[in-house]
KEFI-926764 format. One line per 10 residues: number of its first residue (from 1); their letters; for each residue x, y, z negated of C-alpha. Coordinates in nm, 3 decimals. Example, Ala and Ser with C-alpha at 12.3 -4.5 7.8 and 13.67 -1.06 7.14 Angstrom:
2
1> as> 1.230/-0.450/-0.780; 1.367/-0.106/-0.714
***
This chain:
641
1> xxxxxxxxxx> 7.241/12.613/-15.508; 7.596/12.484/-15.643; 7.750/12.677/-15.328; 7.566/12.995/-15.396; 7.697/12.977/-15.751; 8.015/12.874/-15.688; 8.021/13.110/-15.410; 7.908/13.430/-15.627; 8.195/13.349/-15.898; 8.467/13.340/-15.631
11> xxxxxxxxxx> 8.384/13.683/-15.594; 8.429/13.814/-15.971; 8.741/13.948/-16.107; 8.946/13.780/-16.382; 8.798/13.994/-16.616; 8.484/13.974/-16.509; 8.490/13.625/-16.540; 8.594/13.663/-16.927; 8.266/13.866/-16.978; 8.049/13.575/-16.853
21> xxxxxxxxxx> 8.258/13.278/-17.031; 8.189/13.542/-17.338; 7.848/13.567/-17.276; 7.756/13.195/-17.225; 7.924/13.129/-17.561; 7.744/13.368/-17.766; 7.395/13.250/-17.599; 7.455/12.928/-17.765; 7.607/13.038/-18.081; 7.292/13.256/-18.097
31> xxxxxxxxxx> 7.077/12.908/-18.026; 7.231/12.706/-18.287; 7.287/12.933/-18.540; 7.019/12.919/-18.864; 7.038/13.303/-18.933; 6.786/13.504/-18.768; 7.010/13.830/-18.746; 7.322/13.643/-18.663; 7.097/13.471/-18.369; 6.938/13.809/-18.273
41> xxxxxxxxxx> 7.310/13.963/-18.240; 7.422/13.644/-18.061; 7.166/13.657/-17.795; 7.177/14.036/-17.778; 7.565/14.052/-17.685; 7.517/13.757/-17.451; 7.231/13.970/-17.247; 7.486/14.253/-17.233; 7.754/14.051/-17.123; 7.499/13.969/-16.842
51> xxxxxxxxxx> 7.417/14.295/-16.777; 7.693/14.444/-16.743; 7.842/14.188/-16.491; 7.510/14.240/-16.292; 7.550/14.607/-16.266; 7.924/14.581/-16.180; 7.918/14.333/-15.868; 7.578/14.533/-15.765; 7.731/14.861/-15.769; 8.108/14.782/-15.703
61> xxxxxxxxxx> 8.200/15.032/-16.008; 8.436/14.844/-16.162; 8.807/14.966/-16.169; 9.051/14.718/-15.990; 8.768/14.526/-15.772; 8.823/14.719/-15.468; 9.155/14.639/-15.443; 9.081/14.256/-15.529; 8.819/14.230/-15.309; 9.097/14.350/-15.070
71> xxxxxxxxxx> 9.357/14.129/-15.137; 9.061/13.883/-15.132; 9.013/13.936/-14.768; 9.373/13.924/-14.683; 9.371/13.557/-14.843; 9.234/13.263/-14.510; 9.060/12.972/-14.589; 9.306/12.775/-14.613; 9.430/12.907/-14.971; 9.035/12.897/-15.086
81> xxxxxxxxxx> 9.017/12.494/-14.927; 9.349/12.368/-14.852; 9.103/12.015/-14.711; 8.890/12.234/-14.480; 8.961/12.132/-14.104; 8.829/12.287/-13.799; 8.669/12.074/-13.501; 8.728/12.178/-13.112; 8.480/12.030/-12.854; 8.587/11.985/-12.508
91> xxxxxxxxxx> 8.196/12.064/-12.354; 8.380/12.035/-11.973; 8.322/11.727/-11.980; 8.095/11.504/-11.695; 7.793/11.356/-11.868; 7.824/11.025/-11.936; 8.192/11.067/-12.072; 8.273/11.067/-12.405; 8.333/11.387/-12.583; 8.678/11.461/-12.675
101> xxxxxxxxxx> 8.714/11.619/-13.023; 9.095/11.788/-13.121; 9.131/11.856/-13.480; 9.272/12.199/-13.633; 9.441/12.180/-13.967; 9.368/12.436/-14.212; 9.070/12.558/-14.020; 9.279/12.776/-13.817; 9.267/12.833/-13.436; 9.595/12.754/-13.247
111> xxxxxxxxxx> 9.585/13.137/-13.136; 9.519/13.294/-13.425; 9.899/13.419/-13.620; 9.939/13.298/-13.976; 9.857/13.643/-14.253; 10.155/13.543/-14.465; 10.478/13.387/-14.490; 10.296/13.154/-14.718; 9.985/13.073/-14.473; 10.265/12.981/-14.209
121> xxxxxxxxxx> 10.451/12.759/-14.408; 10.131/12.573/-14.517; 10.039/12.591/-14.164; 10.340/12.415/-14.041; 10.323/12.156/-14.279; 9.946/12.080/-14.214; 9.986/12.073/-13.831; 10.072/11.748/-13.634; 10.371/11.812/-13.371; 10.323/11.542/-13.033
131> xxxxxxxxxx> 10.697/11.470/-12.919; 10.643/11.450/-12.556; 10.823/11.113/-12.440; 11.028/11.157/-12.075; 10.755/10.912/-11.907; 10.500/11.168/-11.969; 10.712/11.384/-11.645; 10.874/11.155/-11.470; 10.824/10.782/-11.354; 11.177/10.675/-11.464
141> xxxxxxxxxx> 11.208/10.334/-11.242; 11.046/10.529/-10.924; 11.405/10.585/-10.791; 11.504/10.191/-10.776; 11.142/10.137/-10.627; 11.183/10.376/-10.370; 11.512/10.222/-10.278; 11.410/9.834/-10.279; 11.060/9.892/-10.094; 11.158/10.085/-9.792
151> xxxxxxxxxx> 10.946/10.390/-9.624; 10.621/10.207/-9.618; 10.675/10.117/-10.008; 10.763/10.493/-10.061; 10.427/10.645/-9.852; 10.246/10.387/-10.073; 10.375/10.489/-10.408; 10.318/10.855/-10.356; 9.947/10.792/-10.204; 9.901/10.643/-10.508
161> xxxxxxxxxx> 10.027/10.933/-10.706; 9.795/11.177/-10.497; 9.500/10.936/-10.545; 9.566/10.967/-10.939; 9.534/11.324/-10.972; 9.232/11.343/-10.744; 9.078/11.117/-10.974; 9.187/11.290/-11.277; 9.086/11.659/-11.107; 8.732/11.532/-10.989
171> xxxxxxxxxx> 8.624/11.322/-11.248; 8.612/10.998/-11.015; 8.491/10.731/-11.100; 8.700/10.572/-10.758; 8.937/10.715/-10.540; 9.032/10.557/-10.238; 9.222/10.578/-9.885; 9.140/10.391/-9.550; 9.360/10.444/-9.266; 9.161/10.391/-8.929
181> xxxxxxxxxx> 9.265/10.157/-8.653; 9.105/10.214/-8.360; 9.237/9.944/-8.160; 9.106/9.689/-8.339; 8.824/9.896/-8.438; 8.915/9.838/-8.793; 8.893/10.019/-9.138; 9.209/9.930/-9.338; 9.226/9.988/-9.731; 9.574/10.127/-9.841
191> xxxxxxxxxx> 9.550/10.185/-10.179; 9.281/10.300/-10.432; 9.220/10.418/-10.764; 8.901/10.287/-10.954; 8.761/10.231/-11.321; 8.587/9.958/-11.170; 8.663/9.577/-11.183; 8.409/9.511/-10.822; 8.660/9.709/-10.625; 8.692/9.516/-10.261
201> xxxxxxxxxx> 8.977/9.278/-10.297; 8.993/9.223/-9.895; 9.258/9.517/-9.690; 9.037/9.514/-9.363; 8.705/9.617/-9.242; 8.532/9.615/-8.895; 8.410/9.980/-8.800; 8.004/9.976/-8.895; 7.743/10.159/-9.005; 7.856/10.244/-9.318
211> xxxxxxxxxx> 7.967/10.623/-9.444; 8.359/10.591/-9.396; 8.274/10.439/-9.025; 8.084/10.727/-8.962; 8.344/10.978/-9.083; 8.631/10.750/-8.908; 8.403/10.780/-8.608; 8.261/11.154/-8.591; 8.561/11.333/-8.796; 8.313/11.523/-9.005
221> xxxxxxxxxx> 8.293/11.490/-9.357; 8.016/11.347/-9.565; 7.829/11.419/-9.891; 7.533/11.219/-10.061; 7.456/11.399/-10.352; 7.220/11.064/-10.461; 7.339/10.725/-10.380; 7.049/10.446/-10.357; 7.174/10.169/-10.608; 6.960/9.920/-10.368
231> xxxxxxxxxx> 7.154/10.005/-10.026; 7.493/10.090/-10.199; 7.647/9.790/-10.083; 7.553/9.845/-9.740; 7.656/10.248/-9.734; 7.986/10.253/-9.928; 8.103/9.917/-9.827; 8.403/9.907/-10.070; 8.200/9.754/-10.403; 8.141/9.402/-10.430
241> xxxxxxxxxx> 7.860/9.445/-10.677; 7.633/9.705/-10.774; 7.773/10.009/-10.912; 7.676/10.304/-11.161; 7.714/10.508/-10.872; 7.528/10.824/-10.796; 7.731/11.079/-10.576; 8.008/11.012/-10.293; 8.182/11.235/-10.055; 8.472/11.104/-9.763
251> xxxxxxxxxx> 8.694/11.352/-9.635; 8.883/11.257/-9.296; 9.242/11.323/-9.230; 9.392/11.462/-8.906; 9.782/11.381/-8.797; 9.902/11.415/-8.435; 10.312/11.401/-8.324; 10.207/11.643/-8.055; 10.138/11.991/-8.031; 9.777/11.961/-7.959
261> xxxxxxxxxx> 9.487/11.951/-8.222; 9.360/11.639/-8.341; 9.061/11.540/-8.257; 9.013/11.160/-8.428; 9.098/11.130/-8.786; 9.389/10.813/-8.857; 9.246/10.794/-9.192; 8.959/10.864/-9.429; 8.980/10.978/-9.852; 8.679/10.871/-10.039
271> xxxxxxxxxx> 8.590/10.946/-10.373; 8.268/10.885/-10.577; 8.109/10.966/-10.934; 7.855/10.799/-11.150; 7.690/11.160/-11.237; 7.421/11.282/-10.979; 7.507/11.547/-10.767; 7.849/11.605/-10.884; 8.014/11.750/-10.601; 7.950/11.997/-10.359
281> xxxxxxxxxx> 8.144/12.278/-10.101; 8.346/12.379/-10.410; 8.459/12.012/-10.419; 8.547/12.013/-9.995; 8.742/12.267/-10.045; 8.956/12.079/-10.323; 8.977/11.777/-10.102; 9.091/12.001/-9.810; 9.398/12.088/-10.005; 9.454/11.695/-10.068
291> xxxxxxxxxx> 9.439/11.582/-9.758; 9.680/11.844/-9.596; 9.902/11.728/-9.833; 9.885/11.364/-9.693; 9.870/11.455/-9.382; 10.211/11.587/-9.420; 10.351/11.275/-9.611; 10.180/11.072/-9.291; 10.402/11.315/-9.071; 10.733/11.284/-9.309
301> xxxxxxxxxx> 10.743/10.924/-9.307; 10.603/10.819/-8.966; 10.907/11.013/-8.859; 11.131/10.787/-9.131; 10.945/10.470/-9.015; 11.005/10.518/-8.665; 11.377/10.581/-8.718; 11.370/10.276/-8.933; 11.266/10.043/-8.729; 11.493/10.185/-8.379
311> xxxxxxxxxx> 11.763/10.100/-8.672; 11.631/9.785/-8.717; 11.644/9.733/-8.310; 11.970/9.862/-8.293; 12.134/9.598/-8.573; 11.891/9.333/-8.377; 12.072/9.404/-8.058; 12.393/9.453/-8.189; 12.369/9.089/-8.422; 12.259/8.945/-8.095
321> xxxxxxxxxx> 12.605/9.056/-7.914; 12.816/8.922/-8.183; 12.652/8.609/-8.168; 12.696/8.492/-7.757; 13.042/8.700/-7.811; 13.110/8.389/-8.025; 12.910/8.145/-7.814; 12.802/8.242/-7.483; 12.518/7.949/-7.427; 12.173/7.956/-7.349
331> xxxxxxxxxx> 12.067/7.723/-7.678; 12.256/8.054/-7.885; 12.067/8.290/-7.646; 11.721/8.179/-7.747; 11.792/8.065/-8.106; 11.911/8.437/-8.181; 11.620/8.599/-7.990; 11.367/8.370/-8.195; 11.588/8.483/-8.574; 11.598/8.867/-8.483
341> xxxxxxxxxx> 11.225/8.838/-8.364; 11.131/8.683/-8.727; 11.280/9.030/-8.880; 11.073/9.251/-8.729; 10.733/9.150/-8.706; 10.475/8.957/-8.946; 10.519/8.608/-8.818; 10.344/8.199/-8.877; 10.480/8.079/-8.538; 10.752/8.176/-8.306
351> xxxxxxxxxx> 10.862/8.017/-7.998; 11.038/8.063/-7.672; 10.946/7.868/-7.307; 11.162/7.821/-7.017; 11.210/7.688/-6.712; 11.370/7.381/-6.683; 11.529/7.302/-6.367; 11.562/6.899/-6.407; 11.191/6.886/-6.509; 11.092/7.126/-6.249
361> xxxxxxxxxx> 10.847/7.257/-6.473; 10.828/7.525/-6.786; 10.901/7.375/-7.132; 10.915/7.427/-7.490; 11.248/7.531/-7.543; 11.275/7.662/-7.897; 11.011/7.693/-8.185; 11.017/7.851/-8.530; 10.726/7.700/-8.781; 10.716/7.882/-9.137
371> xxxxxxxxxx> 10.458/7.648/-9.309; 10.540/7.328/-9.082; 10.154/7.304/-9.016; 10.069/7.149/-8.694; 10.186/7.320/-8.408; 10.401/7.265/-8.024; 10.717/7.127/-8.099; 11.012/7.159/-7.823; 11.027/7.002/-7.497; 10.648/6.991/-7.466
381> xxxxxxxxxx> 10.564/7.107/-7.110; 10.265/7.371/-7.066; 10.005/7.423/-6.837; 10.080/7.711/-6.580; 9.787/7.751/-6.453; 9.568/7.707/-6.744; 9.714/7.842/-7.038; 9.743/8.216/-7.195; 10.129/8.155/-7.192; 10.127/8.002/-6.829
391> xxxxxxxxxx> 9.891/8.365/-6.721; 10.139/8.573/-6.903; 10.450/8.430/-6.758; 10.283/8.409/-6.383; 10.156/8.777/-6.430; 10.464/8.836/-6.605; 10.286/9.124/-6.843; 10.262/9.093/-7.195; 9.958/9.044/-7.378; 9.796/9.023/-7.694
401> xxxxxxxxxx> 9.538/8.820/-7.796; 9.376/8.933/-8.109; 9.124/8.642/-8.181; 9.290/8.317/-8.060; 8.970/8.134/-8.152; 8.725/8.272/-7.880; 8.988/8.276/-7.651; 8.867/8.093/-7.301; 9.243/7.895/-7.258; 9.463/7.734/-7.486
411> xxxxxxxxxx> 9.801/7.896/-7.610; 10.050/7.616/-7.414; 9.825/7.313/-7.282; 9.475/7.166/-7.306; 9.596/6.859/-7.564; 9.782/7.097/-7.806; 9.693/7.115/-8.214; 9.703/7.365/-8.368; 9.493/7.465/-8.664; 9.546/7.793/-8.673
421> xxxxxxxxxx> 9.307/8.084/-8.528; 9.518/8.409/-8.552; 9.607/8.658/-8.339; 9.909/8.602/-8.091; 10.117/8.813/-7.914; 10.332/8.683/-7.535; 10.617/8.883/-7.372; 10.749/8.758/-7.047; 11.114/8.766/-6.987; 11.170/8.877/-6.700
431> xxxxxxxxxx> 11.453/9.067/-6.513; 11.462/9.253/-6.091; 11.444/8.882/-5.926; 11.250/8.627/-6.159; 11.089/8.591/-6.505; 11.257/8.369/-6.683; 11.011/8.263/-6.959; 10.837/8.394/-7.227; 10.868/8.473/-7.649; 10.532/8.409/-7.852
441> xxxxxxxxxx> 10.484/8.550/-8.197; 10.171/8.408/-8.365; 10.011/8.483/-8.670; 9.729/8.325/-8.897; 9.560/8.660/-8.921; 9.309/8.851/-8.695; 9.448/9.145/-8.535; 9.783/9.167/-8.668; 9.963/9.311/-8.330; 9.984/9.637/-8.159
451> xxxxxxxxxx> 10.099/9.799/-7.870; 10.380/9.948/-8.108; 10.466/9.567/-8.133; 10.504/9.529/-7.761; 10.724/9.798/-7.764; 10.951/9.708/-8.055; 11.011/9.348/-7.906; 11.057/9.463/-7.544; 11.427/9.542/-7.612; 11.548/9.215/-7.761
461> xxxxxxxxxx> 11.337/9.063/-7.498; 11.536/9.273/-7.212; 11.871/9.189/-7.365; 11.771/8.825/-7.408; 11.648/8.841/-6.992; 11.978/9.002/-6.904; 12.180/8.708/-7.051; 11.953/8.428/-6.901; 12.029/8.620/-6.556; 12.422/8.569/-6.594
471> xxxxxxxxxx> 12.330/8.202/-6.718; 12.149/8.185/-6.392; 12.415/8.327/-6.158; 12.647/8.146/-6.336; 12.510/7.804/-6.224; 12.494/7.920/-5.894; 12.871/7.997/-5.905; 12.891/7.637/-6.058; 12.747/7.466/-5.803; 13.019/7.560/-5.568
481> xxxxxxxxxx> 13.324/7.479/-5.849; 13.436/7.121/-5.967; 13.658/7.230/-6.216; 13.653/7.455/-6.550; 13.897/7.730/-6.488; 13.990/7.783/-6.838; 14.083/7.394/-6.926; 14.107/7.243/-6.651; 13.829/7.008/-6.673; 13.504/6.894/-6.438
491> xxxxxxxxxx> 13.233/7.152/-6.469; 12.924/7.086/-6.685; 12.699/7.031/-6.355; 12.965/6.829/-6.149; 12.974/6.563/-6.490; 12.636/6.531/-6.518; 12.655/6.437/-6.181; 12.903/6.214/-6.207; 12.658/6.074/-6.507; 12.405/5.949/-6.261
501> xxxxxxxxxx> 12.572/5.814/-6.061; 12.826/5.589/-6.267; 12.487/5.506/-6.474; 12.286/5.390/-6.150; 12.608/5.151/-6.084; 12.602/5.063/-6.396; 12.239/4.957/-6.378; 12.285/4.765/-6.056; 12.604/4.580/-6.133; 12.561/4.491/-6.505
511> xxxxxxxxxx> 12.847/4.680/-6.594; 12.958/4.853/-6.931; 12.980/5.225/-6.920; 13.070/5.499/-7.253; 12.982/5.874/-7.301; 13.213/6.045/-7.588; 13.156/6.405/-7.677; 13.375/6.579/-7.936; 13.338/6.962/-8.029; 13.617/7.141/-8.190
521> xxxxxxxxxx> 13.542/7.204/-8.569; 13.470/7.526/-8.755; 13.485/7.748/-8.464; 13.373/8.012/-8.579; 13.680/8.078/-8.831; 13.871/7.990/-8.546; 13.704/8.297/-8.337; 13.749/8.514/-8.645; 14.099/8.485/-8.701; 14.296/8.413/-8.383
531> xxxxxxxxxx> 14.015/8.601/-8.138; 13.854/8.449/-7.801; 14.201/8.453/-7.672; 14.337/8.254/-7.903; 14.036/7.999/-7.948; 14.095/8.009/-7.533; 14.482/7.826/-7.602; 14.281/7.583/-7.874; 14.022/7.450/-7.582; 14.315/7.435/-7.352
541> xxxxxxxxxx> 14.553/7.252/-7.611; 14.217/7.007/-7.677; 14.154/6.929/-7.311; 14.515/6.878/-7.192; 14.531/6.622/-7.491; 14.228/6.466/-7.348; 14.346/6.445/-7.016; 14.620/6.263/-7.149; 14.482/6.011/-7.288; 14.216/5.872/-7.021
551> xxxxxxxxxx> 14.235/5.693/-6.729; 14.278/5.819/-6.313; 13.936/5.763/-6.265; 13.726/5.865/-6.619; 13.595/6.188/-6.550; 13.639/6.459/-6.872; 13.387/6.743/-6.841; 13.353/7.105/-7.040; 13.004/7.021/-7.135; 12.911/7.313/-7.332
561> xxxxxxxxxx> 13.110/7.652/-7.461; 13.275/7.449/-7.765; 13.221/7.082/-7.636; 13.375/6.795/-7.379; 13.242/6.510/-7.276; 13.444/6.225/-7.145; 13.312/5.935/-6.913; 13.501/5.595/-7.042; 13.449/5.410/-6.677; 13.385/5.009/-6.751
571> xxxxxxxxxx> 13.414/5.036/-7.150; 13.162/4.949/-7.407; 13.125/5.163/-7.771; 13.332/4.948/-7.975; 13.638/4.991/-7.748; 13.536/5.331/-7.718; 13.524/5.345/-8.054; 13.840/5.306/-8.130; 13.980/5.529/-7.836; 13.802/5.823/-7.966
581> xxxxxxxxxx> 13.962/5.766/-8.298; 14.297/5.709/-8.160; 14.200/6.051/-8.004; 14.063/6.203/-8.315; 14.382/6.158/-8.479; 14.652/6.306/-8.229; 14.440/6.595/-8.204; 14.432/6.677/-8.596; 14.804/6.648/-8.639; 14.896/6.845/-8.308
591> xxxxxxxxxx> 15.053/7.138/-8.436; 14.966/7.511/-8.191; 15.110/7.807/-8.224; 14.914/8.148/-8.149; 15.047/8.452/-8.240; 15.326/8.346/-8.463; 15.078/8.161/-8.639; 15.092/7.749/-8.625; 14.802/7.632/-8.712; 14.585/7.255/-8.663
601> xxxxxxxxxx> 14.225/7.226/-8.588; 14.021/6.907/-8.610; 13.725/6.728/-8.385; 13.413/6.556/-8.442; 13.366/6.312/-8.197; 13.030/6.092/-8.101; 13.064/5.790/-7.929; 12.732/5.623/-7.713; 12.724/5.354/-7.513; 12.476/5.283/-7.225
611> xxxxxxxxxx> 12.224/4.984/-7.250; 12.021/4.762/-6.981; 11.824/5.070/-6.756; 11.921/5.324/-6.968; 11.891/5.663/-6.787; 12.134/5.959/-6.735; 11.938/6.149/-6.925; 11.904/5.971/-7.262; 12.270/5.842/-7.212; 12.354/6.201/-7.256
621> xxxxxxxxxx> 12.101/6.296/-7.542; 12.195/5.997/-7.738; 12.586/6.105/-7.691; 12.440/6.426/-7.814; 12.270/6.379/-8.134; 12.523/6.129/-8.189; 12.764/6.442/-8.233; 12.578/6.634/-8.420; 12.531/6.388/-8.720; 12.920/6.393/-8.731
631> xxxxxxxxxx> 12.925/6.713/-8.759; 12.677/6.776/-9.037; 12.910/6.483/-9.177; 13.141/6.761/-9.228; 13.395/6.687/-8.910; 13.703/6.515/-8.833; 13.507/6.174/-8.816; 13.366/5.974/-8.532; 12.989/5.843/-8.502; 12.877/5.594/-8.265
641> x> 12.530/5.540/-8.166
***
């Protein structure tokens, strides 16, 4: 009633308005006054007041209203009710989402132009500008992502992107992408999109009965229009609890390097809603768009991977080559082989087996252990004949075992321990005449290596084979030369010889008997800065010195690349002792000159002496690690045993 009134005198003139403020006062003079022709007069004016104001708005007969009933309708509602605001409902909307309600100020629609300089100004004032913030277009720390996570980092960022808007587009309640493996007849998760908290936390997935098996499997897409809340589980796979669920659809996606058409999807797009029947052919056709688009970021950066990782062969190879240009032995051979290996593939266990000629059987040479669990350590022989290596290397093919724990053989031996039930993965190497041994990269996980993997190792493996070969050929050569060309010394085999058989009359006649071995000290500076030529003149400076200071019949041998050995005939380790540091001394104030350059170098030196029945072979071992403790002493020092 208030609105009607107030309504009805919006709509009178100013004048008109006088009339009825008029009126109402002379109704109650004419009430209150004691006089009954004053109160007749009162009340009679007051009913014409009335009167005429009914017959004027009734008629429209008044002078002047047309034109303010005019410049009535030119006012908006905003100069009427300045507080009046207009609400906008967003009815596109699933159901089940909350409605989204945007506010007008003034009551105005954002299309509609202001009537008035002064409506605009009010209608600036009363509307809210958003400042749109530079993170709303652009992620602004993608670039520095992009560059620290390589191409698989990169495909994964943008799949995510690509799984956003599909979300956002659809209405999903989860988005999500599966590549398919079909070598391990697996189903693995890349990367998803979901609003809920039961997504699967676990990457892989044997190939079932599930939808996404079936569209990995057939290529055809699916659509349930219902999902069963009691068999969800079992039919999506991905949820690890029951879901609000009700409509799904998995789209496959095709990508071949060769001309032909594809016929088996490499991966699958899933996306799901919890409103019943959702989607339909409209939304297939959407998806179709998607998953072109992926497949040509599979294409784009397969391409970039592959080049990545020849790259990464290339610097493999070409790291190996600098290292046995510094140190042409077969302990650098197979340490670098086992390092490069370790920076290409996922890795728990690494090692490398050989043949070893004194032993006559194959050993353990060299073994890399990330998490020091329990595993083969070096110089462990292996079974041949019984044994997935000993198959592999006798076979000489590689293989792959992707489920080491219903294997039929052990990895190396029967006795071994090892904890671990991965996956495993054995290349021969082998070269025209012989296979030489073998490189093992094991894993914790199921299923972690390829044929792709096989591949990518094969060319370290080949360069590694080609150097054991000259090792090989080498000997051969060796076992027809007494002396070291370069210095001047016994050969590495003819010493060892020598070794056993000064050792066995040592043994018989009670007698005391010394091996020293020095090594030069940080050689590789030396390489670095004066070239192999020039570290040549240092080994031949070093074993001239040595010469010099033994007797006719000690024997000094080159016993590896960068060490002697000298036989002290009829000496024990104290006496020894102080010849090698009598030795130790001359060498680090000899003064060379290479170059124009004069220069000193320095030698660590360990001395060991031979006990009752000691053999050749732990004489030499002992004399070995002997060395090597004066080295990591920081050289220039002598260690006896």
């Amino acid at each position: 009633m208030f609105k009607t009134i107030r309504s009805w005198i919006n709509d009178l003139t100013l004048m008109q308005e006088l009339i009825v403020v008029a009126g109402v006062i002379l109704f109650f003079v004419g009430w209150f006054v004691t006089g009954p022709v004053a109160s007749v007069l009162a009340f009679g004016l007051s009913a014409s007041a009335f009167a005429y104001i009914l017959v004027t708005t009734k008629r429209g007969s008044t002078p002047g209203l047309e034109e303010e009933r005019a410049s009535d309708s030119l006012t908006t509602t905003e100069e009427r009710d300045p507080d009046m605001k207009k609400l906008v409902f967003d009815d596109l909307q699933p159901i089940g989402k909350q409605y989204r309600v945007d506010v007008v100020e003034g009551g105005r629609h954002p299309g509609m132009a202001p009537s008035s300089k002064r409506q605009q100004t009010e209608q600036v004032a009363l509307s809210s500008t958003y400042e749109f913030q530079l993170s709303d277009f652009v992620d602004v720390n993608e670039d520095l992502f992009v560059r620290e996570g390589g191409p698989k980092s990169e495909f994964g960022f943008l799949i995510k992107k690509v799984l956003t808007v599909v979300k956002e587009v659809h209405f999903a309640h989860s988005v999500a992408f599966f590549w398919v493996n079909r070598e391990k007849n697996q189903t693995v998760l890349e990367s998803f999109i979901s609003d809920s908290e039961k997504f699967m936390t676990h990457r892989r997935r044997e190939l079932g009965t599930d939808v996404i098996s079936q569209v990995a499997l057939t290529g055809q897409p699916k659509i349930l229009n219902h999902v069963n809340a009691v068999g969800q589980l079992e039919l999506l796979g991905y949820y690890e609890g029951i879901e609000p669920v009700k409509t799904f659809i998995a789209v496959p996606i095709f990508y071949t390097k060769s001309q032909l058409a594809p016929r088996e999807p490499v991966a699958v797009l899933t996306i799901d809603c919890i409103d019943e029947d959702a989607y339909g052919p409209e939304t297939l056709a959407s998806l179709g768009q998607f998953t072109k688009l992926i497949s040509a970021l599979i294409k784009s950066y397969t391409d970039k991977y592959d080049l990545l990782l020849d790259s990464e062969v290339l610097r493999s190879i070409t790291r190996m080559r600098e290292q046995l240009k510094i140190e042409f032995s077969l302990h650098n051979a197979i340490r670098t082989l086992g390092e490069e290996t370790s920076k290409l593939l996922t890795w728990d266990y690494i090692t490398v087996v050989l043949f070893d000629e004194a032993r006559k059987s194959w050993v353990v040479q060299f073994v890399m252990n990330r998490m020091n669990d329990p595993y083969v350590s070096p110089t462990h022989e292996i079974d041949p004949n019984h044994s997935l290596v000993g198959g592999a290397i006798q076979m000489a093919v590689p293989r792959i075992v992707d489920n080491l724990a219903v294997a039929d053989l052990p990895r190396f031996y029967k006795a071994e321990r090892v904890d671990a039930q991965g996956s495993m993965i054995i290349l021969p190497m082998t070269s025209m005449q012989r296979c030489y041994g073998a490189l093992t990269v094991e894993s914790k996980d199921k299923r972690v290596y390829s044929e792709s993997d096989v591949k990518l190792l094969q060319k370290l493996v080949d360069m590694t084979s080609l150097a054991l070969e000259i090792f090989s050929l080498t000997d051969v050569v060796n076992n027809y030369v007494l002396m070291d060309e370069a210095t001047g010394v016994a050969t590495r085999k003819y010493f060892i010889s020598r070794v056993q058989e000064e050792v066995q009359r040592a043994n018989d006649f009670g007698t005391d008997l010394t091996v020293v071995m020095l090594s030069i000290d940080a050689i590789n500076d030396h390489l670095q800065r004066y070239g192999r030529e020039g570290f040549d003149f240092v080994l031949q400076n070093v074993a001239r010195m040595i010469r010099a200071s033994v007797r006719p019949y000690d024997v000094v041998g080159r016993y590896d690349f960068n060490r002697f050995a000298v036989l002290l005939i009829a000496t024990d380790k104290h006496d020894a002792n102080l010849w090698a540091e009598k030795l130790r001394k001359n060498i680090a104030s000899n003064i060379m000159n290479v170059e124009q350059k004069s220069f000193s170098v320095t030698v660590s030196i360990g001395v060991c002496g031979a006990v009752s029945q000691t053999s050749d072979i732990e004489l030499l071992e002992n004399a070995s690690q002997t060395l090597k403790k004066a080295v990591e002493a920081g050289g220039n020092v002598v260690r006896v045993f």
